[in-house]
Every structure is written in C-alpha cells, then in structure tokens.
N, C-alpha and C positions, 0 to 999 in steps of 0.2 A: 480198302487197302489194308493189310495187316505185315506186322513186321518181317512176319516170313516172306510175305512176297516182296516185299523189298527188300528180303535176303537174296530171295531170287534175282530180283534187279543185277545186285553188285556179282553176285553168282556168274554173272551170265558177259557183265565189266572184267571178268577176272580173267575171262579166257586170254589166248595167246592173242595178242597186241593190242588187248582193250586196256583200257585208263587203270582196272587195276591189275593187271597181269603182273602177277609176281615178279617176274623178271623185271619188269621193267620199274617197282618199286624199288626192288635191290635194289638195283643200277641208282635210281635215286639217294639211295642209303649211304653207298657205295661214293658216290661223286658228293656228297649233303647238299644236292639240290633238290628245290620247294617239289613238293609230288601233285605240280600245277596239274595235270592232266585227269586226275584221282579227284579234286577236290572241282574240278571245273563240270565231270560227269554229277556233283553231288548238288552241284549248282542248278543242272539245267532239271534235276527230278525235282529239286524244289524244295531241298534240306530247311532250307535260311526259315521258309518258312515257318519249320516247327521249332524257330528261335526267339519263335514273335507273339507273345500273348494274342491270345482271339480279338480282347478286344481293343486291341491298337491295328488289328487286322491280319495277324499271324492266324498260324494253327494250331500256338500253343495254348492248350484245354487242360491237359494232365499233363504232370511230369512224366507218369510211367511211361508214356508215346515217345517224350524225348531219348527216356532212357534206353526203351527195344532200341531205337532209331540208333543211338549212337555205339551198345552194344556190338550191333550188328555191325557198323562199317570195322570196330574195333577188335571184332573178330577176324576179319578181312586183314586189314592193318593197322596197328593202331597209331604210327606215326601219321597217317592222314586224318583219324579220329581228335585226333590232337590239335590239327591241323586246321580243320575246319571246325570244329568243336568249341574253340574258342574264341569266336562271336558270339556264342549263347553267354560266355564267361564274361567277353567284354562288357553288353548290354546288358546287364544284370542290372549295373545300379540304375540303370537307367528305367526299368520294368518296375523297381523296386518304388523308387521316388514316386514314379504314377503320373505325372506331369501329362497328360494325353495330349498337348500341343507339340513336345518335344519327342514324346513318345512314339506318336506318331507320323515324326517326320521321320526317326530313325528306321523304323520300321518300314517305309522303302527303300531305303539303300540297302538294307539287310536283305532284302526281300528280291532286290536285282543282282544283289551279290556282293553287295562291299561288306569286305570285315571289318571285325569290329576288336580291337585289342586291349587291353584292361592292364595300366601300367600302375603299380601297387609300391612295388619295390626299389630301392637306390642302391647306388655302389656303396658298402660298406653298413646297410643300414641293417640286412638281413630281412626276417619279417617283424621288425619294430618299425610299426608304421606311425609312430608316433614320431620316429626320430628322421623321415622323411623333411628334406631340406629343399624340393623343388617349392618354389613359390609363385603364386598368384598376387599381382600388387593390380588395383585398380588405376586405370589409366583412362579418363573421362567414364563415358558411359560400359566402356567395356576393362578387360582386365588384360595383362600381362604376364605370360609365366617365362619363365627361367629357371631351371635346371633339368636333371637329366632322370631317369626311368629305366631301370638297369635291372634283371634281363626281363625282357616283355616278350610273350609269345605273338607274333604276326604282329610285331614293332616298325617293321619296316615295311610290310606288305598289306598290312589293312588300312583303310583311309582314315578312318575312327580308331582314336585312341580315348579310352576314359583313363582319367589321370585324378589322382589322389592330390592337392595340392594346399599348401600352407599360404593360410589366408590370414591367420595372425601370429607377427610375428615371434610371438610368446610361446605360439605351438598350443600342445596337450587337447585332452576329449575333445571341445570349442575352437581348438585353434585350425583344424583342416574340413575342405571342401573339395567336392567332385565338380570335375568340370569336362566336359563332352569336347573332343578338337575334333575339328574336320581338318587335317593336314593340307586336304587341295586348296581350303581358302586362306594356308595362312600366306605371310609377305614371304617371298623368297629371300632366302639366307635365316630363317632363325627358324627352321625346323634340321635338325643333322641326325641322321640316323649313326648310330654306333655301329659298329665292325659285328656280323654274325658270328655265336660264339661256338668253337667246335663242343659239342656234347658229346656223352658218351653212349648215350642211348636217344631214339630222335631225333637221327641228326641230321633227315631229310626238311624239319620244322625250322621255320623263321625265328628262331631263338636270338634274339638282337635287343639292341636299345634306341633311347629316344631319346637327341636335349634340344629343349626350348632356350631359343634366343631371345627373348624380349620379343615372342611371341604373340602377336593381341588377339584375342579371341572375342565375339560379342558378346554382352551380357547373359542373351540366353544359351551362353555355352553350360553356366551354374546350372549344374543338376541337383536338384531337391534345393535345400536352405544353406543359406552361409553360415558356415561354422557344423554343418553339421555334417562334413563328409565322413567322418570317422563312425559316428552309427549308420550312417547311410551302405558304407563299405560292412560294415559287421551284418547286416542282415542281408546284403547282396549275396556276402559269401555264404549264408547257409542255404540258399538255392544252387548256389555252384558248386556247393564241397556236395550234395546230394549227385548232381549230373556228372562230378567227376568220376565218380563210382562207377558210372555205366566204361568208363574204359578197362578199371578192373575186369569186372566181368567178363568184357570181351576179350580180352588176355585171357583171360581164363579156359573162355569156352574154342581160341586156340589154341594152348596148351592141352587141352585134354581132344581135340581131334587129334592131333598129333601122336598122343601118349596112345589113343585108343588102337591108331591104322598101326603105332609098333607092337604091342602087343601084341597084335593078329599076326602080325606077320615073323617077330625074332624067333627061332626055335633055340633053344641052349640046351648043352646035354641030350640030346636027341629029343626035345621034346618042347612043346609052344612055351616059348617066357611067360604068357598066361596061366599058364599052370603049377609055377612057383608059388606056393603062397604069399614068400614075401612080397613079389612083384604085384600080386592082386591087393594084398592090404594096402601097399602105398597107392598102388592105383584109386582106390578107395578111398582112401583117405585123401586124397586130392580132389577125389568129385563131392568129397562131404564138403569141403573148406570151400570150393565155388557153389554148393546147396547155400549155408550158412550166410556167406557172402549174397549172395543171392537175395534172402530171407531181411538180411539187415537193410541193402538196399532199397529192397521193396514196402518195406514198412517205412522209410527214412521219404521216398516219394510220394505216398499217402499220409504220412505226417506233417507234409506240407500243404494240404489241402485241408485236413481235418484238427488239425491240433495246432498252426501254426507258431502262436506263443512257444511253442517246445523246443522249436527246431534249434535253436541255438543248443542245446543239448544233445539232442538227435541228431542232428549234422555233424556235430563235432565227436558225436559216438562212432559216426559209420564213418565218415572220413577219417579216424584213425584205425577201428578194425578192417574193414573191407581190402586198402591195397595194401596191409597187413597180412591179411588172408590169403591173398590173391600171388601176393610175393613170397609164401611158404608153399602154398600149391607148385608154383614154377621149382622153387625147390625139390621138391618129391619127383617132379616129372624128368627136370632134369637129371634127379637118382637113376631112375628109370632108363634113361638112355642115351643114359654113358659118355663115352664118345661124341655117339652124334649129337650131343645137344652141343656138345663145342664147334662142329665141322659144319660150314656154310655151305658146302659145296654137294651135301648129298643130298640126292631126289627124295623128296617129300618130308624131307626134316631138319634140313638148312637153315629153315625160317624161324628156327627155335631160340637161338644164341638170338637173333633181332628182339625175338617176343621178351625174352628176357632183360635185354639192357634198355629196349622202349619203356618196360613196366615201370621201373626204377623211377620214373619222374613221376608218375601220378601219386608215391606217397609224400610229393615235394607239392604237388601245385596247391594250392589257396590255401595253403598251411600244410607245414609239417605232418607228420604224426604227433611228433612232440608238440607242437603248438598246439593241435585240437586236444590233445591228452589233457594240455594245461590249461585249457579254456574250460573242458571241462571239471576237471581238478576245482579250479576256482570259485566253480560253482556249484558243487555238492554238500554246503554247508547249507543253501537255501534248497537243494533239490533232498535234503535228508528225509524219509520217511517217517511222518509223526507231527512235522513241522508244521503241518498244517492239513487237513486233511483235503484229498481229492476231490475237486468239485464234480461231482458229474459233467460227464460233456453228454453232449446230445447220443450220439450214437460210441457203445464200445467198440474198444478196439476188435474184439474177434467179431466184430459187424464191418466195422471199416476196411479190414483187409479183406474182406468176401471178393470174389474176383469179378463178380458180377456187381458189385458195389458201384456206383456213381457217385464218385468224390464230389467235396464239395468244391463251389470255384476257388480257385485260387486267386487268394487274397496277400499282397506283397503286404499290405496295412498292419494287417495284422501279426508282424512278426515281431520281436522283441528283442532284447539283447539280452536277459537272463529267464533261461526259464523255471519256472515252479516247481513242476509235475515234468514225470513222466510216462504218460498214462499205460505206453505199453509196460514198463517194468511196478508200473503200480496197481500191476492185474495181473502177476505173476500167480499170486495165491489161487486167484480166482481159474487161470485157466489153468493151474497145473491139478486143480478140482475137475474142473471138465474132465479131462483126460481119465482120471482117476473112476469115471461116471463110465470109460469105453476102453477101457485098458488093452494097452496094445503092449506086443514083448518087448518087454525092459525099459518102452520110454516113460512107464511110470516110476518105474523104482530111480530112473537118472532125474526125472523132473524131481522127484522129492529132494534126491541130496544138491538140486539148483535149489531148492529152496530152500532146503537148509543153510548153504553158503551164501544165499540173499539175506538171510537173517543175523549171518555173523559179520556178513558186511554190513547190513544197518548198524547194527549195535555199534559199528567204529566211526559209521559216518555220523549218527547222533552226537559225537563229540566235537565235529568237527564246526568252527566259529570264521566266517571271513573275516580272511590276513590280507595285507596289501603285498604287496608283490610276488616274485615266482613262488608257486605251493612247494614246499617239501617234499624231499623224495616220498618219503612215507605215503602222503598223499597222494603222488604220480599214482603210487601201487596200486590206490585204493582207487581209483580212477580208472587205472586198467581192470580191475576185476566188477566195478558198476558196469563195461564196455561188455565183458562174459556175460554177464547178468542178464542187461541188455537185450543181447544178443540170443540167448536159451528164451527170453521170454517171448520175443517177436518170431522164434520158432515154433512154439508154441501155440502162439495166439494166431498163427498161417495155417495150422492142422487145426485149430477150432472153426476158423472160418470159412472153412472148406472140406465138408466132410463130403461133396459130391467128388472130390479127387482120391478119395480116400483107397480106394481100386486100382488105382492108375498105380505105374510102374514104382517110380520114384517115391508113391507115397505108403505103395502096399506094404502090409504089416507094422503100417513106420516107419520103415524103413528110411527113409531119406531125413526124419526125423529124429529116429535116433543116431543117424551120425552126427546131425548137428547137435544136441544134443552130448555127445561123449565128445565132440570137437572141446564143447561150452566149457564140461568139467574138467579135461584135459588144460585146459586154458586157465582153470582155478587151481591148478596143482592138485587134481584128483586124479586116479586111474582109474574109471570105470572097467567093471570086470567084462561089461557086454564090448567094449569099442572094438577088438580085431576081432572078432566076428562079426559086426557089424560094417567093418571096414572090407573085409573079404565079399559080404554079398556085394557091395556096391561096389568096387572092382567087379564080380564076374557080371554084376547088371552092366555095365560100362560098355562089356564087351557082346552084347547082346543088341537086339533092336533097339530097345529104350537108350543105348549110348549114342545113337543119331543126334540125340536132342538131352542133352543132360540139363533139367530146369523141374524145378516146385509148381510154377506159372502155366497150370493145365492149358491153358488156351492162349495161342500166339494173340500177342498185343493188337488191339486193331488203332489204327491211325487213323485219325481226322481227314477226310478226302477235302 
C-alpha cells in the first residue's frame, strides 16, 4: 500500500454522498458539527493504526508513513486531519515513556478506535505549563485530580485524555506529572466536559474542555515517573510538532490544486491569467514555499530516527517555519484569486476561504511560532558552532535523507530536552561543496552567499552565553535566521542525497532547488538576482504535467501493510 493509493481511497470517499463529499464537510463546517462520518471511514481503513508504534503492535515504523498518511487526508480536509490526527498527539507521552504494559494496553483502544486527547493547557495559563494549576493528590493506592484543561482538542469526544498534572504542590521542572484517564472508568459526577468553543477556523473539531472533580484514577494511570511529566511532555512534543507539519502541507498541496485548475481556466485581457508574468511568479513562488516546506519536514521525520538527541532543535525549527511557510503560500494564492478566495459559494473554489481559516491553528497547536522560536532562541548559546566539535554520527546526513534509506528504529529514549549539534546545518559547508563538484544554474552562486550569511550568523551566535528567562528580541532574530539556515541546508543536503531524482521534473536544472534556496535568502533579507526567474519556471511547471503532483519526494511514501 503507498500513500497515493490511499489517496485514492479518500478520492474515491469524496465522491457525492460519501463520508468525505465536500458538501457534506461544509455542511459540517457550516453547522460546527464533529465530521463523525469522515473520521469513522478513516477508522474502518485502519488510520489509529499508524498511531501505534510496531512494537506495542501498531504500524508505526517511520514517521514519514505517518506524515504521507496525514498529508493526504489534509489535503482532502484538513478539519478532519485535525480531527482524527489528534490521537497520534494525545499518545505521544505515552509512546515516549515506553512503559510496554501501559503501552500496550493503549494501543487497543487506539487500534478499535477510541481517541485519544492530550490536555496541556489551562484557562488563563496560555502555553506556561509550568503555571498549570490542575492537580493530582494521592488518595490510598491511587491519585485524585481536580481541575480543568482548557481548550483540548477531542476533550469531549475521545475516551483518553493525557493530562499534564501538578503533583507537587510547589510546582516548577519536578513539580508535574503525566497521567493517562480513561473517562469511562471514572465515578460519575467528577468528570464535566466544558462548553465547545466557537473557532474561527475548524470549527467542525471537538475544540472543548475538561474538569476533574476529585476524580480517582488508578496508580497505573502515572505515565513514566513522578515528577517528571514536564520532561516527559517536552520530548512528546517534539514528535508531535514534526507530525503537525504533515497538515501544513496538506493545506498546501490544496491550495495549490486550487491555484493550479484557476490558472487554466481565468482568461484576463483576452488572454489565459497563466500568461501574466506576474500571476506565474506568485504562482511559483507558492509551489517553491510548499517545496521548502516540504524539504524541512522531511528532514525533521528522518531526524527523528537518526539524530534523535537533536530534535528538540529541529522540531522546534520546523514547527515554527513550515506553517510559517504554508500560511505565506495561502497568502500568494489567495492574491491569485481574488474574489473567489473570499466567496464559498463558487464551484470548485469555495473551499479556499475554509483552507485558509483551518490553516491558522496549526501555527497555534503544540506551541506557538513564538514558543518554538523561543525554545529555540534559548538554546543557541549550546548549539553555537565551535562550541564543541561535531561528533560524527554514524551515517551523514546527505546518506540519511537518500530516499531509499532505511531509518534507523525509532527510539523515544533517546530524545533529549536540549540539543548539541545540528548535523544538518553543521554540514552546510560540506554539501554546499558537493554541489559546487556538479554545478547547476545559480543554485551555486545562492548556496555560497547561504554560506556566507551562516558565517555572519555564527560569528553573533558565538557570543551568545545562557540567560534564564525569555531571550531578547535581538536573539528572537537570530533564531529566525539559524530556522533560514536550517532550512537552505536541509535543501541542500535533499539534492545530495538524491542525485537519481536529479531528471525528474521538480528537480531538473535545480530547479525546485533553487527556489528553495532564493525562498532561504529572501528570508535573510537578501534579493537573489536569479529568484523571479526561477519563480516564473515553476509557476509555468505548476501548470504543466508535473503540477498533478507538486513534491521533491520522487517516490509516493509506501505504508506498512
């Protein structure tokens, strides 16, 4: 089974009065009821499954599987992606800890279909999860919680909620603890769901809350160790801010069918809106910023198997560029067309204004932008260049993203809460050499001034010393342009690892390269002289064969049967 055919799948769901028929999504949309029918067809193919690590008896092997996987509904809709997507999110700490008796109890319900909800946040607390006021009190052999979880996605509707809870009452790093509830066993009267919240975008989503009443839950409700749910929670999330990314995307790769069928079809002036230049550059430049996008993701779900220690770096990289990206893209397209990206009601582009107010929450879920900007912020004073040198890892990165590569297993253990290295932007030198060894037009002359602007960002990050609390704007900055860096290098190191794609549509000449690339130094305040040329050919590729399938990723994902 490969992605595409279970694109087909939902292809075939989408028709008129099947579970995802448009119409009957709106309508959903429309009334903000659950899009039970959408997420029931996703149940019976055997989604939950690939939410379940192999070895607690899922068919989660690679992340990348997850990500086609969720892509794909998310290009369909992504209010259902949403939807059902976030059981992979709830049970995260629970995959994470490793507990294979707990783990594997979850993983049937998962696996028959109950969700699973991940309540993090309080009223008033924001994302300071430190300042989380629900509590856990031991009460004999088991515990007690009381308070509330405010907003929780599938709060009301998933039978599992993981909940963050204060276990001493002093608080801080030691003071919180994860705890697994099965709502069907608790007593009746001290579970109370909160009132569903109108949103502005996803508003078909169980977006609601949760308070415990002197709630008692068993002792094996404690996920991993006491006191230690707050690192337990940090390295969950850097497996979920990587899976969130697959909704970007798939936003994405709706907006630009969308963007692609108006082009064919507007004429202006007596002649095809394709043929404007300026309509074809932004077009372009919208499929470069889902390339980009694309490339960060795709490095950030192999850096989860291969580099783990990092991800706390690289997670919080790509979770703040990628629906970054994705919500500049929607920008462009909605340039593009006009009108009807406001107007719901016209055949075949109605769906646009939805795509656009769905997207808006995925730069909200498991942090901010601004959160992972400042997590990484925080720790660029250990991740400076110089500070210690690269250790080798077994295999390089332009080996690890080979497409034909066989990750290594994914290991929850080995994740960390600050990391050292970043092996793809501390190979920057190294593959912008490659390149230089098979020169293609102009993505060497832009990889050099990326490395140039990597070297004047060193120089400012070698100064920088850990501070305790929020980093400095100054720092924010420098933070965002390590994320460009980043970002031009994992571009890079995709075109070394794959010189069999090197032919193929998207990659010929570099093409798909160097947009990401002039995206990269656009992004550091440079103007590459090559990027509207390079933005115009991929606009008129858009409209061409190869815009069927706008992707770097030569070969559709295959899935674990």
């Amino acid at each position: 089974m490969s992605a595409i055919e279970f694109a087909g799948e939902v292809d075939g769901w989408s028709q008129s009065g099947g579970p995802f028929d448009p119409v009957l999504l709106t309508a959903h949309d429309e009334a903000e009821t659950f899009p039970a029918e959408a997420c029931a067809a996703l149940d019976r193919w055997g989604l939950p499954d690939y939410y379940v690590p192999n070895r607690f008896g899922g068919r989660l092997t690679r992340l990348d599987e997850v990500h086609a996987l969720l892509r794909t509904v998310a290009a369909r809709d992504l209010t259902v992606a949403v939807a059902h997507g976030k059981t992979f999110l709830g049970s995260a700490s629970v995959w994470t800890a490793g507990d294979g008796q707990a783990a594997t109890a979850l993983a049937r319900h998962i696996m028959a279909g109950e969700a699973v909800a991940w309540g993090l946040t309080e009223p008033g607390g924001g994302s300071d999860l430190l300042a989380g006021e629900l509590t856990a009190t031991r009460r004999g052999s088991g515990w007690s919680l009381s308070g509330r979880k405010w907003p929780v996605n599938n709060a009301t509707r998933g039978r599992f909620v993981c909940v963050l809870a204060r276990t001493d009452p002093a608080g801080g790093p030691r003071g919180f603890s994860v705890f697994l509830v099965d709502k069907q066993a608790a007593a009746p009267g001290t579970v109370r769901y909160l009132p569903k919240m109108p949103t502005h975008g996803i508003r078909s989503a169980d977006i609601s809350g949760v308070e415990f009443l002197d709630a008692r839950v068993p002792a094996d409700a404690l996920v991993g160790t006491l006191g230690g749910g707050l690192e337990l929670v940090l390295k969950a999330l850097q497996l979920t801010r990587v899976g969130c990314v697959a909704l970007s995307l798939g936003a994405g790769d709706h907006a630009l069918r969308i963007a692609r069928r108006f082009l064919g079809e507007r004429r202006l002036h007596g002649r095809r809106f394709s043929e404007l230049p300026h309509a074809r550059t932004v077009a372009g430049r919208s499929v470069a910023r889902l390339l980009l996008a694309e490339t960060v993701a795709y490095a950030a779900a192999r850096s989860a198997h291969e580099v783990p220690e990092e991800l706390s770096a690289v997670s919080a990289i790509t979770k703040a560029l990628v629906p970054t990206l994705i919500q500049g893209q929607l920008r462009l397209v909605g340039e593009l067309l006009g009108a009807r990206g406001f107007l719901t009601g016209v055949e075949g582009y109605g769906g646009f204004a939805k795509i656009e107010r769905d997207h808006q929450i995925v730069g909200i879920f498991d942090g901010s932008t601004w959160v992972n900007r400042s997590a990484l912020a925080s720790g660029l004073p250990v991740l400076r260049p110089g500070r210690r040198p690269a250790a080798p890892t077994g295999v390089p990165v332009h080996e690890w993203l080979r497409e034909d590569h066989e990750p290594a297993a994914l290991d929850p253990l080995r994740l960390g809460v600050m990391a050292r290295d970043n092996s793809v932007l501390s190979s920057l030198g190294d593959l912008v050499a490659r390149l230089g060894a098979a020169p293609q037009d102009g993505a060497g002359r832009m990889a050099a001034r990326l490395l140039d602007a990597y070297g004047e960002l060193s120089e400012h990050i070698s100064g920088l010393r850990p501070v305790a609390g929020p980093p400095p704007t100054a720092v924010m900055r420098l933070a965002e342009r390590y994320e460009w860096c980043h970002a031009g290098a994992a571009a890079l190191a995709l075109w070394a690892a794959n010189p069999q794609h090197h032919d193929r549509d998207w990659w010929r000449d570099g093409l798909g390269l160097r947009g990401c690339l002039a995206l990269v130094l656009e992004g550091l305040g440079a103007q590459p002289p090559e990027a509207t040329a390079t933005f115009d050919e991929l606009g008129s590729l858009l409209l061409g064969d190869a815009g069927d399938r706008v992707s770097l990723l030569g070969t559709p994902v295959e899935v674990s049967a």
